[in-house]
C-alpha positions as CSV (number, residue, x, y, z in Angstrom):
1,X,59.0,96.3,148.9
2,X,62.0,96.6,146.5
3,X,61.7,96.9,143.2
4,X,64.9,96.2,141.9
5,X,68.7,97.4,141.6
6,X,68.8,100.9,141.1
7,X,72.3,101.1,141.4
8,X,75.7,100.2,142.3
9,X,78.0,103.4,143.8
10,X,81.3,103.1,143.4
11,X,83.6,105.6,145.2
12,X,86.0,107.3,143.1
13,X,88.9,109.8,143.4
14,X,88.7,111.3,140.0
15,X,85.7,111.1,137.5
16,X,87.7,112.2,135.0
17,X,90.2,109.5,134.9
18,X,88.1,106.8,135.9
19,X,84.7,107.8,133.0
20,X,86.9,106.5,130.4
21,X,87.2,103.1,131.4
22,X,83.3,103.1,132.0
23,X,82.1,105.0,128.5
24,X,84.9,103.3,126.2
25,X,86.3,99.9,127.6
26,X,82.7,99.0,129.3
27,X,80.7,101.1,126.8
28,X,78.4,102.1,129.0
29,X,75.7,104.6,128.3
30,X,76.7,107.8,130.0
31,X,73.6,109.2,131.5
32,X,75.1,112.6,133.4
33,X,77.1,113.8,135.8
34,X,76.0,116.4,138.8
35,X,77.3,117.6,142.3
36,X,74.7,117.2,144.8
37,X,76.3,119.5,147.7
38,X,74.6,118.0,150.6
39,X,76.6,114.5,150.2
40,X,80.0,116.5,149.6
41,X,79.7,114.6,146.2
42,X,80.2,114.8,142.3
43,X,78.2,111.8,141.0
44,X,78.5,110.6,137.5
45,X,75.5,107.9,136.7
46,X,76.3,105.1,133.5
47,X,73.6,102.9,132.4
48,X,73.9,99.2,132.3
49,X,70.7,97.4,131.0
50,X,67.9,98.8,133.7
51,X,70.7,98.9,136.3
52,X,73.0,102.0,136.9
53,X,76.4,102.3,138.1
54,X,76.8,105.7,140.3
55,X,80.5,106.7,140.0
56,X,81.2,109.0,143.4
57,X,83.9,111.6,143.6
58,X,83.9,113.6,146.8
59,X,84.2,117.1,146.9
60,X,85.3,117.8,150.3
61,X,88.2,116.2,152.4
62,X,85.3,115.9,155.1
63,X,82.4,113.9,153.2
64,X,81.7,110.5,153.4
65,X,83.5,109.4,150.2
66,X,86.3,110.7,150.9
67,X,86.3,109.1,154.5
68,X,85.5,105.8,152.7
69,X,88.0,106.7,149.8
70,X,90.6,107.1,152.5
71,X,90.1,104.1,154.5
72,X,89.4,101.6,151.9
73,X,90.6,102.9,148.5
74,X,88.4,103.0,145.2
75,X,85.8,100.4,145.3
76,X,82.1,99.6,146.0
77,X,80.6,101.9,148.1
78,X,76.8,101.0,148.4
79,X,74.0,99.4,146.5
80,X,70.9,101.1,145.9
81,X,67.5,99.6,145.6
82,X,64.7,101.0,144.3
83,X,61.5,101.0,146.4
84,X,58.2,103.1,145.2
85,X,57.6,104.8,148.5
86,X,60.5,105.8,150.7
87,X,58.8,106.6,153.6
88,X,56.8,103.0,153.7
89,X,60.5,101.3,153.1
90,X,61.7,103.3,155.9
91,X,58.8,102.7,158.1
92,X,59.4,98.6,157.2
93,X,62.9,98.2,157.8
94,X,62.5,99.9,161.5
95,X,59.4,97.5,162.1
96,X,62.1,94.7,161.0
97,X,64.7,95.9,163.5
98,X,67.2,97.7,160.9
99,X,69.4,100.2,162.0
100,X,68.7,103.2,159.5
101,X,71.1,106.0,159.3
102,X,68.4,107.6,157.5
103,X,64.9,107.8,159.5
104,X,63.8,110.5,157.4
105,X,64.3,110.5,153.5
106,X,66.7,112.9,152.0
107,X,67.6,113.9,148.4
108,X,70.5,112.3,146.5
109,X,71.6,112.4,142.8
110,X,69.4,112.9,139.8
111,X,65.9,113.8,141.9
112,X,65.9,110.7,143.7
113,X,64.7,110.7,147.5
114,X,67.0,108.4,149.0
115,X,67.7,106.7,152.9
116,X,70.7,104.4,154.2
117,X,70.4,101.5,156.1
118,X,73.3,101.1,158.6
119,X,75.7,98.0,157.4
120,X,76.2,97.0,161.0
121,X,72.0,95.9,160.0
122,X,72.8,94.5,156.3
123,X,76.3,92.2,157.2
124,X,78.4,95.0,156.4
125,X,76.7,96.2,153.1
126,X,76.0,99.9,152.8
127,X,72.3,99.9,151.5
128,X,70.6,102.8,149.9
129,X,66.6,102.8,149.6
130,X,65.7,104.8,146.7
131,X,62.6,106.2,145.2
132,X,63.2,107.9,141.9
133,X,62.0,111.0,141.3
134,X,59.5,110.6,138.1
């Protein structure tokens, strides 16, 4: 079912302050940065061999980020795996007895189609299914 890592989020407050460290110290291959209003997010994506690292800056005081942001701090937020049908990966992790927070498939960053599976189901790891959008 999974493919491989898509991605690694990482919950920011600024992406301004922290893009240096990525592009320069890390030299990472900046790939773009975006908002995607329906996550509350600004999303800037770096490329790391055929892995990505998803750097997440909230735009609202009420989105998820910043919720996470405010509890925990900057940090790991979630890792995304790629899957070539999202609805099929949905469909399997329910038959396996995952909680999802997502039972339908919604968009993320970058014209992905992308569903969570609840941590309390993955020992406390936020996991994102993700089927890119090629």
């Amino acid at each position: 079912m999974l493919q491989k890592i898509n991605h690694i989020g990482i919950a920011v407050q600024s992406l301004d302050a922290t893009l240096p460290f990525y592009r320069e110290a890390l030299g990472m291959v900046f790939k773009g940065e975006e908002e995607v209003a329906e996550q509350m997010v600004k999303v800037a994506m770096l490329q790391v061999g055929e892995s990505k690292i998803e750097l997440l800056e909230p735009t609202d005081p009420a989105s998820p980020i910043a919720k996470f942001l405010e509890k925990n701090g900057p940090g790991i937020h979630h890792i995304a795996y790629e899957v070539e049908d999202i609805e099929a990966a949905i469909s399997h992790m329910l038959a396996q007895g995952a909680r999802m927070i997502d039972t339908l498939p919604r968009n993320g960053a970058h014209g992905t189609r992308i569903a969570f599976v609840h941590p309390k189901s993955s020992n406390g790891v936020l996991t994102e299914l993700c089927q890119s959008g090629h």
